[in-house]
N, C-alpha and C positions, 0 to 999 in steps of 0.2 A: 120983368123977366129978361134975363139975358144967352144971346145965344153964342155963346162961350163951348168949346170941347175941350173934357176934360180927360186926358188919358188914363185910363187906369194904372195902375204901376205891373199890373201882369202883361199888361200887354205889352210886347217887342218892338221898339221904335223900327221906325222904316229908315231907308239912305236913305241921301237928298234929292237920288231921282225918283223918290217912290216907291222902290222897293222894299219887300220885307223881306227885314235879316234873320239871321239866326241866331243863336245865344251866341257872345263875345264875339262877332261879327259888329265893327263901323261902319264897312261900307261895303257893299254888294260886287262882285267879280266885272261886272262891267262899269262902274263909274273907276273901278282898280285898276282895268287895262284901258280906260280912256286917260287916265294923269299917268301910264308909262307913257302910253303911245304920243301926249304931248311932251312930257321930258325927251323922249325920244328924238323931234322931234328939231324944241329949241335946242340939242346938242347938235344935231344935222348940220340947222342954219349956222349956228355958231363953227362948223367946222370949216364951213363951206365958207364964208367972211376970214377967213385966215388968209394969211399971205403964202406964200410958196414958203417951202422945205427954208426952215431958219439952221434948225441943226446942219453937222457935218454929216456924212453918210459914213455907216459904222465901217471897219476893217479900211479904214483910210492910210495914209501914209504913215506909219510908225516910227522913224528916225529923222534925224535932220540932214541926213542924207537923203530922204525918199523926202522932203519936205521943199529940199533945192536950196538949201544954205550954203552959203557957199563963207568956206572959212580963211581962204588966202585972203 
């Protein structure tokens, strides 16, 4: 005898934390807003690891006069 479960095929698989879903439901609302709130999260880290302002800042000098070229 073996002690094996065997699910029925009526019955609605649960998420991976144990929760029961509901029809065409993968994953339940809170394992959903735990993988934002980590993407969220490693974009923060990753933002905050950046160097200072690499761009120019917009409405910058537009001519090469306002740039200080000087043409003599």
């Amino acid at each position: 005898m073996t002690d094996t479960t065997i699910t029925p095929p009526e019955e609605v698989p649960g998420c991976e934390c144990g929760a029961l879903l509901e029809e065409r439901q993968t994953r339940c609302s809170k394992c959903i807003a735990r993988d934002r709130w980590a993407r969220r999260q490693v974009a923060r880290r990753r933002a905050a690891r950046r160097r200072a302002i690499t761009r120019r800042p917009p409405r910058g000098p537009l001519g090469a006069a306002a740039l200080g070229v000087i043409w003599s």
